[in-house]
Biopython code that builds the backbone (N, CA, C, O; Angstrom):
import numpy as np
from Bio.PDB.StructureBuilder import StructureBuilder

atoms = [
    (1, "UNK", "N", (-93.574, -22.370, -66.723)),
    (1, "UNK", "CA", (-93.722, -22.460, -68.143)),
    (1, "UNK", "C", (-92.403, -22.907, -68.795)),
    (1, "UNK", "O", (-92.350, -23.795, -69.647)),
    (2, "UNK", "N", (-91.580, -22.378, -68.435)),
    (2, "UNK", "CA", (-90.039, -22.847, -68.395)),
    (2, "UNK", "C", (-89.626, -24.346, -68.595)),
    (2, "UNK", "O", (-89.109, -24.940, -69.540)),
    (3, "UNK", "N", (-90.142, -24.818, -67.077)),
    (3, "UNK", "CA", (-90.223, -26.342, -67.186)),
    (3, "UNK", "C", (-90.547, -27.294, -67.665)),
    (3, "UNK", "O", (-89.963, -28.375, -67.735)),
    (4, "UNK", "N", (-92.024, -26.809, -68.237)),
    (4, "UNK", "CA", (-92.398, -27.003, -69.716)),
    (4, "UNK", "C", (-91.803, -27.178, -70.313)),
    (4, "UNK", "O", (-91.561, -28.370, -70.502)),
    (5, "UNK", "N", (-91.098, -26.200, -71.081)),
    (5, "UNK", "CA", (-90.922, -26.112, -72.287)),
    (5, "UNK", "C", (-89.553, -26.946, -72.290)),
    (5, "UNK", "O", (-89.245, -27.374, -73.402)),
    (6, "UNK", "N", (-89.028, -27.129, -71.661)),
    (6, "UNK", "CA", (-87.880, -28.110, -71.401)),
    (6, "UNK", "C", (-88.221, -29.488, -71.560)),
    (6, "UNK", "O", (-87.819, -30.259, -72.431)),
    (7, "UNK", "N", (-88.836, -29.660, -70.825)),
    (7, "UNK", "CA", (-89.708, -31.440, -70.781)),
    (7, "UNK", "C", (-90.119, -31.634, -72.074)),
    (7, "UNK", "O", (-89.397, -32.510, -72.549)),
    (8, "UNK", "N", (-91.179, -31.129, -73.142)),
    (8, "UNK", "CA", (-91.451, -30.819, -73.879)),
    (8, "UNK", "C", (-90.504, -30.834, -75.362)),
    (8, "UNK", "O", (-90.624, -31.344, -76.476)),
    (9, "UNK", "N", (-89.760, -30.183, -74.836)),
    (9, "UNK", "CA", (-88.416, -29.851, -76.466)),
    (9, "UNK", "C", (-87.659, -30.709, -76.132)),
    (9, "UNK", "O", (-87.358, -31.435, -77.080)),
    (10, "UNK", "N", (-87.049, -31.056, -74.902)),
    (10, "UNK", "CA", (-86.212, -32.111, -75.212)),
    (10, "UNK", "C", (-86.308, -33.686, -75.776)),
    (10, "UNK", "O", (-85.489, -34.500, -76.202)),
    (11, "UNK", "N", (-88.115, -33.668, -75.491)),
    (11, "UNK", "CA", (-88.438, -35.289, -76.232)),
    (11, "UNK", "C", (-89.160, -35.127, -77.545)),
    (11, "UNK", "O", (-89.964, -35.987, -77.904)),
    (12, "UNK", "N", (-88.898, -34.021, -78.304)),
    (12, "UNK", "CA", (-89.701, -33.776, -79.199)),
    (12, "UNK", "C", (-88.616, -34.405, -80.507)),
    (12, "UNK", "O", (-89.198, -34.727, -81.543)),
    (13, "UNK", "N", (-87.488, -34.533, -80.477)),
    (13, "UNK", "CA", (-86.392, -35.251, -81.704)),
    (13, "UNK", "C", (-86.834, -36.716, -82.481)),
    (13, "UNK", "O", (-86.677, -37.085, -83.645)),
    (14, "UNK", "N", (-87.441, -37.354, -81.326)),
    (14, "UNK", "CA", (-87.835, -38.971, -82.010)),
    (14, "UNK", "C", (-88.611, -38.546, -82.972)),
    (14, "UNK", "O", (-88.418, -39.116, -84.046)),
    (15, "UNK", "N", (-89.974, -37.197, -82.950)),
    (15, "UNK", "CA", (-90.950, -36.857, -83.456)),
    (15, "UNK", "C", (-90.336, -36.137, -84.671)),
    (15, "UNK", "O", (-90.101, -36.985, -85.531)),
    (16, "UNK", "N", (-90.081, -35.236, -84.966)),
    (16, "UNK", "CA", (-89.047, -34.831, -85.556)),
    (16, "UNK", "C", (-87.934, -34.427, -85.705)),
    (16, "UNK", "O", (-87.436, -34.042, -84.647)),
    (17, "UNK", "N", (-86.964, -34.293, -87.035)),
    (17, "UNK", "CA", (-85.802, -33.939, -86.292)),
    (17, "UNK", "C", (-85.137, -32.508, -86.548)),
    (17, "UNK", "O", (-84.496, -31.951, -87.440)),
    (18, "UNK", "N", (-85.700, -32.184, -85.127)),
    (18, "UNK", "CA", (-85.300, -30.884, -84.614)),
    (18, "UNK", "C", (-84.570, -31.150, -82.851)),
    (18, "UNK", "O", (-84.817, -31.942, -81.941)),
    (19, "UNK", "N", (-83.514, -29.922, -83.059)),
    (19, "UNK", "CA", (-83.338, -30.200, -81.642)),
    (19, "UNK", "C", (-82.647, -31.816, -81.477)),
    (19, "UNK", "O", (-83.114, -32.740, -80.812)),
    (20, "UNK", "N", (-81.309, -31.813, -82.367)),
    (20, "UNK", "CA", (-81.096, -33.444, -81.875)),
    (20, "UNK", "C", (-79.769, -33.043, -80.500)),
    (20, "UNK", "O", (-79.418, -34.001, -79.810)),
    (21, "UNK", "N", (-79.302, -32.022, -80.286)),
    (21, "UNK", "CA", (-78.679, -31.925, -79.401)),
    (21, "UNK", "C", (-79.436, -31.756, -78.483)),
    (21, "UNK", "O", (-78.630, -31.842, -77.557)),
    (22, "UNK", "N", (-80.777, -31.506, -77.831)),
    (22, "UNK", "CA", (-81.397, -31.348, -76.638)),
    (22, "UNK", "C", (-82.183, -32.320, -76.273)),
    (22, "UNK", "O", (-83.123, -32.170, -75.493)),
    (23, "UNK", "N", (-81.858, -33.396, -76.812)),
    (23, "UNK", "CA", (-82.421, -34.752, -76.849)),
    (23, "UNK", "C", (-82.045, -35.207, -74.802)),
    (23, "UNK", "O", (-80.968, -35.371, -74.229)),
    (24, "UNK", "N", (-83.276, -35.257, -74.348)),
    (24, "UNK", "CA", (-82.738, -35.668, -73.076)),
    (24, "UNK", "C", (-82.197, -34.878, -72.099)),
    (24, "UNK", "O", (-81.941, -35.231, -70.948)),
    (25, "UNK", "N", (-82.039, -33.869, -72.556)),
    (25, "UNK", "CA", (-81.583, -32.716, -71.760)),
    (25, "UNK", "C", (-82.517, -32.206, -70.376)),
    (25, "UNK", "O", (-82.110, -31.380, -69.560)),
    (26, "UNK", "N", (-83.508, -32.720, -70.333)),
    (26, "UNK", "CA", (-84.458, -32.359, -69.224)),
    (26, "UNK", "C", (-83.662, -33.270, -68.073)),
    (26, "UNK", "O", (-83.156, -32.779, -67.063)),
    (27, "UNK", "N", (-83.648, -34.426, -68.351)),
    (27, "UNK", "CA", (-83.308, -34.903, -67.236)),
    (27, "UNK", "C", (-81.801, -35.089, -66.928)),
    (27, "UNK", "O", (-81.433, -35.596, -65.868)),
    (28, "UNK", "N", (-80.978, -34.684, -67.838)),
    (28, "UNK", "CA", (-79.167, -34.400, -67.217)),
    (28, "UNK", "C", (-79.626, -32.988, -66.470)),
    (28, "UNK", "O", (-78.994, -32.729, -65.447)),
    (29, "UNK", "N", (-80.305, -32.369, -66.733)),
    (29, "UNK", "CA", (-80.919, -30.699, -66.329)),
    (29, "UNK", "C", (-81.214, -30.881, -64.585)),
    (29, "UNK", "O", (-80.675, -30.595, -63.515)),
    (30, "UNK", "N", (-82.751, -31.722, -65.242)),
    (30, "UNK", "CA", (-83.454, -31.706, -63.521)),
    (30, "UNK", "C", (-82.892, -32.713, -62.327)),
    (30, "UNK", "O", (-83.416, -32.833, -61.220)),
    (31, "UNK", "N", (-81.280, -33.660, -62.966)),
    (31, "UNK", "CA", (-80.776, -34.267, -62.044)),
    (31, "UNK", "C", (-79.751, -33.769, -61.541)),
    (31, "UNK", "O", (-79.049, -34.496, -60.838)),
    (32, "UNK", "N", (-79.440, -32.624, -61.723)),
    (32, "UNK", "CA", (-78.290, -32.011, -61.028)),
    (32, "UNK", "C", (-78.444, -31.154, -60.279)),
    (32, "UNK", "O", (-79.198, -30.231, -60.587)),
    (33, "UNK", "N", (-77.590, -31.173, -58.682)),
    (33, "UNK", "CA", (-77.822, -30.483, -58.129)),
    (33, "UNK", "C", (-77.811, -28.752, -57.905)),
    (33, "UNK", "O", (-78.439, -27.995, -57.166)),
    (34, "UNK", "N", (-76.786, -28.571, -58.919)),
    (34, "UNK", "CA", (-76.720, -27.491, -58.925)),
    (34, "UNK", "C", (-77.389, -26.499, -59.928)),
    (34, "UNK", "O", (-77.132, -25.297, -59.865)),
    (35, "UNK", "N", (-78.365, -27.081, -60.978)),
    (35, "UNK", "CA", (-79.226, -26.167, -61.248)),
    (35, "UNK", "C", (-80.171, -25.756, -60.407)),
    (35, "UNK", "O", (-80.725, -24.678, -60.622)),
    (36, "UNK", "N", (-80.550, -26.615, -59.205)),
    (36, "UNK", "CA", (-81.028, -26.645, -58.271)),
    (36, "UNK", "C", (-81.221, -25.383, -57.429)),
    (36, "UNK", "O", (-82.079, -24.528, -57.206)),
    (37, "UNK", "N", (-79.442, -25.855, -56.928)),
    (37, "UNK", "CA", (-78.899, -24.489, -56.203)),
    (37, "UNK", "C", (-78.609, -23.144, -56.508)),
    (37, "UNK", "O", (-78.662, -22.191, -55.730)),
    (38, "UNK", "N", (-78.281, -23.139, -57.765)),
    (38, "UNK", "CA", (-78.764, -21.977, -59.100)),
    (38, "UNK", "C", (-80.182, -21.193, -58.994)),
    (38, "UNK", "O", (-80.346, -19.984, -58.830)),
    (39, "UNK", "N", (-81.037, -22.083, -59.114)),
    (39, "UNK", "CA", (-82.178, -21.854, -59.097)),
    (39, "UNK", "C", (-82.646, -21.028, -57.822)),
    (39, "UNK", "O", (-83.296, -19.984, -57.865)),
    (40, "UNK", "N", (-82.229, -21.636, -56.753)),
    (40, "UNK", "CA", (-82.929, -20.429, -55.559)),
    (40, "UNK", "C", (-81.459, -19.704, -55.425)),
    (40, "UNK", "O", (-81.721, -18.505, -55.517)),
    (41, "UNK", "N", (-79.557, -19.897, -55.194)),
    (41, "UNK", "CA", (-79.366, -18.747, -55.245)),
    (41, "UNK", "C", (-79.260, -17.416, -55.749)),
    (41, "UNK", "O", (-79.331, -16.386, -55.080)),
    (42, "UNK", "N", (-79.017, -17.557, -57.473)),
    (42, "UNK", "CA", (-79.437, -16.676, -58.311)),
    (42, "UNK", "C", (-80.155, -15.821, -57.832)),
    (42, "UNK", "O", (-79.563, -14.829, -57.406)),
    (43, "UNK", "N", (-81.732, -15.850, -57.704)),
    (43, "UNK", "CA", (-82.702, -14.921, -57.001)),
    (43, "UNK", "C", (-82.766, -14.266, -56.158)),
    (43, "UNK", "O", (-83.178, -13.109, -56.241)),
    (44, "UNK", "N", (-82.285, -14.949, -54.854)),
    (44, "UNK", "CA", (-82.047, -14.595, -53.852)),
    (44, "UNK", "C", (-80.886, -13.561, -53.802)),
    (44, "UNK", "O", (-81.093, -12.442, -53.332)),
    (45, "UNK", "N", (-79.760, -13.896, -54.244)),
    (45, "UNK", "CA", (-78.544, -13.148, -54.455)),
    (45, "UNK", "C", (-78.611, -11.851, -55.183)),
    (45, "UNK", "O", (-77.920, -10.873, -54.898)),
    (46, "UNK", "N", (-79.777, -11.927, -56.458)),
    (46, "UNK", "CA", (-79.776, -10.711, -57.224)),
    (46, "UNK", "C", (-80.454, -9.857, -56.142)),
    (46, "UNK", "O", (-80.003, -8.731, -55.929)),
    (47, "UNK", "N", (-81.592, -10.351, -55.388)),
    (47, "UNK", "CA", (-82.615, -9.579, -54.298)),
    (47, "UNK", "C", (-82.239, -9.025, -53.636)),
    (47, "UNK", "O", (-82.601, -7.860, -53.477)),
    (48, "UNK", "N", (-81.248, -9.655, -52.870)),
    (48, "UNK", "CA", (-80.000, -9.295, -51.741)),
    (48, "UNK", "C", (-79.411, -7.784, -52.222)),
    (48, "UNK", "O", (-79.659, -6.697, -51.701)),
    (49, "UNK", "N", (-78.865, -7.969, -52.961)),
    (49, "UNK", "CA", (-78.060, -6.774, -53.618)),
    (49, "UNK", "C", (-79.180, -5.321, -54.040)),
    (49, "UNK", "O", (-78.862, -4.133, -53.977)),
    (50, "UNK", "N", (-80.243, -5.775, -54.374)),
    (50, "UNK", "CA", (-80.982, -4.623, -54.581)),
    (50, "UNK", "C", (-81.640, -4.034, -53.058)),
    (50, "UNK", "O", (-81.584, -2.843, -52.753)),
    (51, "UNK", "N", (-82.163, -4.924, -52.322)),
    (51, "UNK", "CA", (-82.313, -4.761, -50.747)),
    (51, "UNK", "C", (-81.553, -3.977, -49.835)),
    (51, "UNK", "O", (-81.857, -3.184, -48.943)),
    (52, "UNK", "N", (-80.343, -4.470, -50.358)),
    (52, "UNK", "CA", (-78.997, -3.878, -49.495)),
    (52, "UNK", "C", (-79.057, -2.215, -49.991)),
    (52, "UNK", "O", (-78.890, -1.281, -49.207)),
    (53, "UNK", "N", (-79.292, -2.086, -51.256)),
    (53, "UNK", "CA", (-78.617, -0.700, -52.117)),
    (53, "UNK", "C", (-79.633, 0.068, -51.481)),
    (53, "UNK", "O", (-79.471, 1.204, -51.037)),
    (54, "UNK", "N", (-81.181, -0.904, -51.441)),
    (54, "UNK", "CA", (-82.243, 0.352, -50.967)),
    (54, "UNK", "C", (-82.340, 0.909, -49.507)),
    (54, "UNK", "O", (-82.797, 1.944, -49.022)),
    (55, "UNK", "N", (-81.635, -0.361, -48.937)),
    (55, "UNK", "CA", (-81.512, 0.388, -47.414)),
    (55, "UNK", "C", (-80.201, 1.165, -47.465)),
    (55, "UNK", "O", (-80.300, 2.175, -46.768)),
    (56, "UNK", "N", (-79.265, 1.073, -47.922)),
    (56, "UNK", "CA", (-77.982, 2.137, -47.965)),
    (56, "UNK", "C", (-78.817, 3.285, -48.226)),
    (56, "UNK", "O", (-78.990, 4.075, -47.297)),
    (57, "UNK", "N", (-79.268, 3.463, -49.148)),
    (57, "UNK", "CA", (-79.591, 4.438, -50.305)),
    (57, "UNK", "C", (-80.993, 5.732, -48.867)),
    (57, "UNK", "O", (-80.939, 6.919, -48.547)),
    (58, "UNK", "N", (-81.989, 4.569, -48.480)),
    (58, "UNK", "CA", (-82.670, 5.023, -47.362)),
    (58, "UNK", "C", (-82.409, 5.266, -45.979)),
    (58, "UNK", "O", (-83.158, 5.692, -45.100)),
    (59, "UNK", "N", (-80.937, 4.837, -45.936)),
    (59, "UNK", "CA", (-80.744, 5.429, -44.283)),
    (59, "UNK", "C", (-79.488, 6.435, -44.280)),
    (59, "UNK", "O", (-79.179, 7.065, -43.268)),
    (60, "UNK", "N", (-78.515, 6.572, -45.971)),
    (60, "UNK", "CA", (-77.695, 7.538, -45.472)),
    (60, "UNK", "C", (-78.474, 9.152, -46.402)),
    (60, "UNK", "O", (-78.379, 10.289, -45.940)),
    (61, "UNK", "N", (-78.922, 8.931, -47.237)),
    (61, "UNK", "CA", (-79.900, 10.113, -48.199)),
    (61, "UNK", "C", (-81.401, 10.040, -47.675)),
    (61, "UNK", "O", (-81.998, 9.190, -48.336)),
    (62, "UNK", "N", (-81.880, 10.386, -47.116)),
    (62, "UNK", "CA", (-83.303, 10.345, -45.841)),
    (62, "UNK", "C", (-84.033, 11.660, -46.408)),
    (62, "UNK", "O", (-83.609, 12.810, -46.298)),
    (63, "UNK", "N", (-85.114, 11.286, -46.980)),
    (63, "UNK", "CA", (-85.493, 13.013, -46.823)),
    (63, "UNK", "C", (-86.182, 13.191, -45.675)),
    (63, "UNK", "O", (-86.123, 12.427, -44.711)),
    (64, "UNK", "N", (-87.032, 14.473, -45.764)),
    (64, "UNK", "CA", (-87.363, 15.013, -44.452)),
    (64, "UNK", "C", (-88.370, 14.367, -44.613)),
    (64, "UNK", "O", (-87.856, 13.954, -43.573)),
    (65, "UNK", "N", (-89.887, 13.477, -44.966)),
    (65, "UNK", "CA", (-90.672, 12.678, -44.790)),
    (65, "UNK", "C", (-90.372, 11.611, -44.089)),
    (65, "UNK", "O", (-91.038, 10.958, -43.285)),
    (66, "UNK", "N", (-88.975, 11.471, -44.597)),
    (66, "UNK", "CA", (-88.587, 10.102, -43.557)),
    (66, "UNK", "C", (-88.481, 10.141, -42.371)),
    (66, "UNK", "O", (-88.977, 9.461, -41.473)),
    (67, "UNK", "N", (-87.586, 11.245, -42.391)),
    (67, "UNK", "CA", (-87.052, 11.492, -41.069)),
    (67, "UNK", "C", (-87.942, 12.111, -39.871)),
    (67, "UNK", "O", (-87.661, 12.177, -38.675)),
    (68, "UNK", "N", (-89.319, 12.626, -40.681)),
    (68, "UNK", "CA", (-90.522, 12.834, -40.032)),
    (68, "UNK", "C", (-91.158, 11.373, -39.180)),
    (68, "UNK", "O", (-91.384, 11.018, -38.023)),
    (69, "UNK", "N", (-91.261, 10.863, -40.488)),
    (69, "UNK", "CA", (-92.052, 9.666, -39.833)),
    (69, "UNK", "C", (-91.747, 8.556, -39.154)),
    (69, "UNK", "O", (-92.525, 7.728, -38.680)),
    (70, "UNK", "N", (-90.042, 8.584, -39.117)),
    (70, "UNK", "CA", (-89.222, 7.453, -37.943)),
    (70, "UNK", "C", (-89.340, 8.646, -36.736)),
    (70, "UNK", "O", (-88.650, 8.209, -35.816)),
    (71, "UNK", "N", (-89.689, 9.451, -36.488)),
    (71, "UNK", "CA", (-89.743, 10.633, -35.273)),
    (71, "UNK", "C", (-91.170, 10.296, -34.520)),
    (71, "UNK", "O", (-91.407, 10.095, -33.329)),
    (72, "UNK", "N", (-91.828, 10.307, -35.408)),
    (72, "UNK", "CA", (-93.360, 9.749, -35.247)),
    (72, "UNK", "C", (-93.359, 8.331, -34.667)),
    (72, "UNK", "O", (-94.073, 8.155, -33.680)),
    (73, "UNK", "N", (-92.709, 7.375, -35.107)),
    (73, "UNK", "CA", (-92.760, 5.485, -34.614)),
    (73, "UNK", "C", (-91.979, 5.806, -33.589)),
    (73, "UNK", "O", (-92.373, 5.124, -32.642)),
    (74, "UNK", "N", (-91.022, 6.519, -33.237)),
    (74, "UNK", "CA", (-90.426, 6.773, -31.913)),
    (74, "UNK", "C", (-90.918, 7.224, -30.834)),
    (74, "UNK", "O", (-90.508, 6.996, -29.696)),
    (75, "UNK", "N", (-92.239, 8.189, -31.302)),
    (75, "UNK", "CA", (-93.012, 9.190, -30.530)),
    (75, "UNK", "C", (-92.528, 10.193, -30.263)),
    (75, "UNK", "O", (-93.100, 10.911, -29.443)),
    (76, "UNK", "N", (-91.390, 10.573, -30.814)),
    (76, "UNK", "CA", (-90.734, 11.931, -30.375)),
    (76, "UNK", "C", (-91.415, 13.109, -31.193)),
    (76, "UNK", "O", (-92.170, 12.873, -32.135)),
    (77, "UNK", "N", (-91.154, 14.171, -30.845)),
    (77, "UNK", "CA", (-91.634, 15.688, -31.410)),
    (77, "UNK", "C", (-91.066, 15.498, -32.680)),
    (77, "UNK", "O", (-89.854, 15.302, -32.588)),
    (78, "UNK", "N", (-91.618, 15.478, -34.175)),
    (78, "UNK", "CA", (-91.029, 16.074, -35.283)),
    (78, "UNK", "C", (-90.435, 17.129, -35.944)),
    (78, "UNK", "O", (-89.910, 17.196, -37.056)),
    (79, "UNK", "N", (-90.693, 18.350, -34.628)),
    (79, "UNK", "CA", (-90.573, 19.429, -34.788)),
    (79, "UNK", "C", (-88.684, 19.601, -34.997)),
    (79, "UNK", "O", (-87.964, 20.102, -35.861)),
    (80, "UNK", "N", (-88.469, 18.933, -33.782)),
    (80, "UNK", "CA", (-86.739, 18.647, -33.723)),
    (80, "UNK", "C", (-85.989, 18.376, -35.277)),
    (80, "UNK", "O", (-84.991, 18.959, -35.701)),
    (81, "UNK", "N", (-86.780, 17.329, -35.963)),
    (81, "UNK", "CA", (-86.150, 17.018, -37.225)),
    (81, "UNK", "C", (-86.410, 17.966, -37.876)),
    (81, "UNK", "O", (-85.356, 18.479, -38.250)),
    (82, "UNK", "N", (-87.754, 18.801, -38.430)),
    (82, "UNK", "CA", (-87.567, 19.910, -39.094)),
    (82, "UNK", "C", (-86.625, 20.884, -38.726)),
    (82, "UNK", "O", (-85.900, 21.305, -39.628)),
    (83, "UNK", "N", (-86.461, 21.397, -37.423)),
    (83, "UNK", "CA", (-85.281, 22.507, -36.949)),
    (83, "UNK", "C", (-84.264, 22.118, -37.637)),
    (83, "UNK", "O", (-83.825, 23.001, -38.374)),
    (84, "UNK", "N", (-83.684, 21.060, -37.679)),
    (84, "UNK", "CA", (-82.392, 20.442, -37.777)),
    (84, "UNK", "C", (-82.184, 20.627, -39.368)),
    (84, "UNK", "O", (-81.392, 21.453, -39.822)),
    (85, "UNK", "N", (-83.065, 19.679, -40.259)),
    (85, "UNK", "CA", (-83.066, 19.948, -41.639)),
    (85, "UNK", "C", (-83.020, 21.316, -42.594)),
    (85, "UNK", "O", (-82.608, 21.412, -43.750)),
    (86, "UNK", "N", (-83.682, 22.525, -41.567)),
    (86, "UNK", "CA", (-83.444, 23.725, -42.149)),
    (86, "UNK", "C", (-82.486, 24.523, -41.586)),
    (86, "UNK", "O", (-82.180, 25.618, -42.056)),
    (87, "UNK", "N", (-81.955, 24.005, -40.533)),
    (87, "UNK", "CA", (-80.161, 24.689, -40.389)),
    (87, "UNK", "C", (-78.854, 24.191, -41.183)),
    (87, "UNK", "O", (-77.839, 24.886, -41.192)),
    (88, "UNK", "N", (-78.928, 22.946, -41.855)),
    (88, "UNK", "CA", (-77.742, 22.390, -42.687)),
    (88, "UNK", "C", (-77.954, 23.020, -43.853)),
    (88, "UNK", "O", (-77.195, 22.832, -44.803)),
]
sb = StructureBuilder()
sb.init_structure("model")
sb.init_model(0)
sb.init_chain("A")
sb.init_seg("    ")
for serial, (resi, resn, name, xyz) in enumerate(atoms, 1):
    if name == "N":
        sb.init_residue(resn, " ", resi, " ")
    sb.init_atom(name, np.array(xyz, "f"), 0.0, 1.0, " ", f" {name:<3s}", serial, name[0])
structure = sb.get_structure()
């Protein structure tokens, strides 16, 4: 919708005059490479950082559901992780 509205407003000045500085601006925009590269690293980079925080956040603060149910995909006794969690 974005892209739109870019394509859109920037040829809209001949029509009236509004917007005489964004005259053309779509295409100094969509010919550069680095809005480009903007475009997917931005996203990626913000993702990254929230990804990262949730696995920090999930492998050093674990509650005991967790730590139940990686006991379970291991096949080991869960019983071990409960012992453990109610002696600290």
């Amino acid at each position: 919708m974005w892209f739109l509205f870019v394509i859109v407003y920037s040829r809209f000045w001949p029509v009236l005059p509004l917007a005489v500085v964004f005259c053309g601006m779509d295409t100094m925009l969509f010919t550069t490479p680095v809005f480009w590269f903007g475009l997917v690293l931005i996203p990626v980079t913000t993702l990254l950082i929230d990804v990262i925080c949730k696995l920090i956040y999930n492998t050093v603060f674990k509650s005991i559901t967790e730590a139940v149910r990686e006991s379970e995909i291991r096949k080991n006794d869960p019983s071990h992780v409960l012992h453990e969690s109610r002696s600290s």
